[in-house]
C-alpha positions, 0 to 999 in steps of 0.5 A, a space after each residue: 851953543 852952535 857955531 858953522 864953521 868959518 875958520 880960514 882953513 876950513 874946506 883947504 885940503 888936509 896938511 900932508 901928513 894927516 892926510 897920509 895918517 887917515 888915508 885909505 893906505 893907512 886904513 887898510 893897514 890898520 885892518 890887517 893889523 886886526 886880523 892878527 888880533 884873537 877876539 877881533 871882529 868887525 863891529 855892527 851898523 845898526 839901523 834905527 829906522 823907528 827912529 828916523 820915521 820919528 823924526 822924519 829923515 831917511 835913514 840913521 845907523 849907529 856904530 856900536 863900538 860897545 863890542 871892539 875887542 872886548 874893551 866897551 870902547 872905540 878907544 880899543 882901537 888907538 892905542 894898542 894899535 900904537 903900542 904894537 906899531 911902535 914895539 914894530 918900529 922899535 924892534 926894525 930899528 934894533 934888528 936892522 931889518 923890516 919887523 911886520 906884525 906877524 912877527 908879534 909873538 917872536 922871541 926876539 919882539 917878546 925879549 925886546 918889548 920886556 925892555 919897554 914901559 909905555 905910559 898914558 893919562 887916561 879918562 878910563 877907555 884910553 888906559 885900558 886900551 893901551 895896557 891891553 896892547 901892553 899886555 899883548 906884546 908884553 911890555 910894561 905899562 904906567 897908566 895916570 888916572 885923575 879923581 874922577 876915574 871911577 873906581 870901577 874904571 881904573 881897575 878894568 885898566 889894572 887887569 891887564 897888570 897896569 901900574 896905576 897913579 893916581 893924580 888929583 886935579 883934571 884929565 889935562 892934569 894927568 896929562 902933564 903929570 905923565 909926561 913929566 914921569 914919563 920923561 924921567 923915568 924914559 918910559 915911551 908916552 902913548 896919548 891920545 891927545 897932542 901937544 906942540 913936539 908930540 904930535 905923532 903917536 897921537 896921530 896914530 891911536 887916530 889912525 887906529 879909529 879909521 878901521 870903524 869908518 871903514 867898517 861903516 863905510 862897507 856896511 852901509 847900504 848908502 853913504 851918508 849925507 850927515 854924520 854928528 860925532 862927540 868929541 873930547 880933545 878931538 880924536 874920534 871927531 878928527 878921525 871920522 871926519 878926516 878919513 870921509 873927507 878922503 874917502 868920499 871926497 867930494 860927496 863928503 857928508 855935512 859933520 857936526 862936532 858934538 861937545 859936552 856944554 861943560 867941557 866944550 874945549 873944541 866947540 870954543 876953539 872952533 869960536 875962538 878960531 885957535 886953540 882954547 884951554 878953557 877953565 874946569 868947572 863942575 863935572 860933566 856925566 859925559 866923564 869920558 869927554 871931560 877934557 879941557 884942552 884940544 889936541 893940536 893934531 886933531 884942531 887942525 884937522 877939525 878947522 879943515 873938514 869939521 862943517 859944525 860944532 856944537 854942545 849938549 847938556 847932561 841932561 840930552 846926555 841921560 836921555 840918549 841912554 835911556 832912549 836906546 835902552 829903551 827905543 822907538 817901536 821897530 828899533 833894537 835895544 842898546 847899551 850906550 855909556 854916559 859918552 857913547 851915545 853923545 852924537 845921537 844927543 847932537 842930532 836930537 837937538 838939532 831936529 827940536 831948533 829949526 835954525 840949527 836944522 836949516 843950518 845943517 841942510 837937514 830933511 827927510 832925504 838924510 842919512 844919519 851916521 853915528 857912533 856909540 863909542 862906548 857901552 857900559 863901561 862903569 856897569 854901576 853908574 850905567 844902572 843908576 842912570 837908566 835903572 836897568 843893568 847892562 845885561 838886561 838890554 841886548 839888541 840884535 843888529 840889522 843884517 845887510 839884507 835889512 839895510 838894504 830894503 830899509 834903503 830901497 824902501 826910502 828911495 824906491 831903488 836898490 842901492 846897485 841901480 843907483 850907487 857908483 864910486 864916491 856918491 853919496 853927497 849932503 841932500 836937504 
């Protein structure tokens, strides 16, 4: 399925308080937050240029979130980062004074996080990220699991000393039943999706994607022209696309949402012109996007800046992985797990149907951004996928002087000649 975007808010400007949430302000600040972090480092661009000759556009770089933080995952972004900013909040509150984050490891945070019980419903990369700030500030942390988690997956989370619960039904089950505990028992929620009267946290965790953009963004040798995201209830898609919006204003890229065909919650939103719970069915590899609901949060923000959405099979899924394990001549070799490489899968089949690349002003002049969201995150299922362990494929990423004289290589010019603030816009 492939929709254009024609909501009647498409093209407005971001509502005022998700413009502030994914500003360049509010970037900024998540990036000195990281460097209060031990294993922080900034994550690579890497290039795929066999890739791109293949199939005859300018340029393609992957983020490799598979390397954030130790956790695998994008998701090391949001919520820990939620989980510091709200002990900070609560500890300002309490003390009467402004708390920063380099009061982290204080006696008076440390005694004041003990009293703190965060929460989440988690596919698996969420879960861990919020018990690892847990962990961080030393709070308490309840983390719902649905049947499907792998056993593998959940206990990556209990490492960090999580409690877990286990919930039959869907991730949007595990929703509702942390909440409801949640609520009972007085622990503080930490989703990465909202609800109608929950909306801030979730802004948050998306606040914490921003620092992969902006990462991106100094990486590249030019701004891109296209960008295909994967997307479950939205935040990562919303994220991305929000902060370029900003950012790159109005040389802003054309942003195709990307969504599993069996969990597709933001594809038949975006149909349906208005929030769509769709019905389960059969599971989807893509475990990590199996969501059957949108965020409001991140809808809204989608209606406005998204330009496409459209879905993938399991099958386009299986093959990006095996793909960049196994790439194009002149290309690294990567890890991607079952979701991570979801975007590639979008743009691959965009290039093999003519009308969706005409759609999407898409040529030989593009330049591609993606992101693996996520590496192996479930070592055994990855193997039984690509038939090799994660171990055994490694890439090396392309330095800054490679990108460089991959663009001046495409373009005839150095990016300096030709570069100035907020260029960079869509080309055919």
């Amino acid at each position: 399925m492939f929709l254009l975007n024609t909501h009647s808010d498409y093209r407005t400007p971001l509502d005022q308080t998700d413009a502030e949430t994914l500003g360049i302000a509010a970037a900024n600040e998540v990036e000195r937050h990281l460097t209060f972090r031990d294993n922080h480092a900034e994550t690579p661009l890497v290039a795929l240029p066999g890739l791109a000759a293949q199939i005859e556009v300018g340029a393609i770089h992957l983020k490799d979130e598979g390397q954030r933080l130790g956790l695998g995952s994008f998701k090391a972004l949001g919520g820990a980062y939620a989980v510091i900013r709200l002990l900070l909040e609560h500890a300002s509150a309490t003390l009467g004074r402004p708390v920063d984050i380099a009061d982290l490891h204080s006696p008076a945070l440390k005694a004041l996080a003990r009293t703190m019980t965060v929460a989440c419903a988690t596919d698996g990369n969420h879960g861990r990220s919020v018990a690892q700030g847990a962990q961080l500030v030393g709070a308490k942390t309840a983390i719902f699991v649905h049947s499907g988690v792998s056993d593998a997956r959940v206990a990556a989370i209990a490492r960090f000393g999580a409690d877990i619960f286990r919930v039959d039904g869907t991730y949007d089950d595990s929703v509702r039943e942390a909440s409801r505990v949640a609520k009972a028992q007085g622990w503080t929620i930490v989703s990465d999706t909202s609800w109608p009267g929950y909306e801030r946290i979730p802004g948050l965790v998306m606040q914490g994607y921003t620092a992969l953009v902006r990462e991106s963004l100094r990486q590249m040798p030019a701004p891109p022209t296209h960008v295909f995201i994967q997307s479950g209830v939205g935040g990562i898609a919303a994220a991305v696309a929000g902060h370029l919006a900003i950012a790159l204003e109005d040389h802003r890229p054309v942003f195709t949402v990307v969504d599993p065909a069996r969990a597709a919650c933001i594809v038949e939103t975006a149909r349906a012109g208005h929030p769509m719970t769709i019905a389960p069915g059969a599971p989807t590899v893509m475990a990590m996007l199996e969501c059957y609901a949108p965020s409001l949060v991140a809808w809204r923000i989608l209606s406005r800046v998204a330009d496409a959405f459209m879905t993938v099979d399991d099958d386009d899924a299986v093959a990006v992985m095996r793909q960049l394990a196994n790439p194009v001549a002149g290309d690294p070799a990567m890890v991607a797990g079952e979701s991570g490489g979801v975007g590639l899968a979008g743009l691959m089949k965009a290039f093999a149907d003519p009308a969706i690349k005409a759609a999407l002003r898409l040529g030989e002049r593009s330049r591609i951004f993606l992101v693996n969201t996520e590496g192996a995150t479930d070592p055994g299922t990855y193997e039984a996928i690509v038939g090799r362990t994660p171990a055994t494929i490694t890439h090396s990423p392309a330095s800054t002087d490679q990108l460089l004289g991959t663009y001046e290589a495409i373009v005839g010019r150095t990016p300096a000649t030709v570069l100035a603030k907020n260029t960079g816009g869509a080309e055919a």
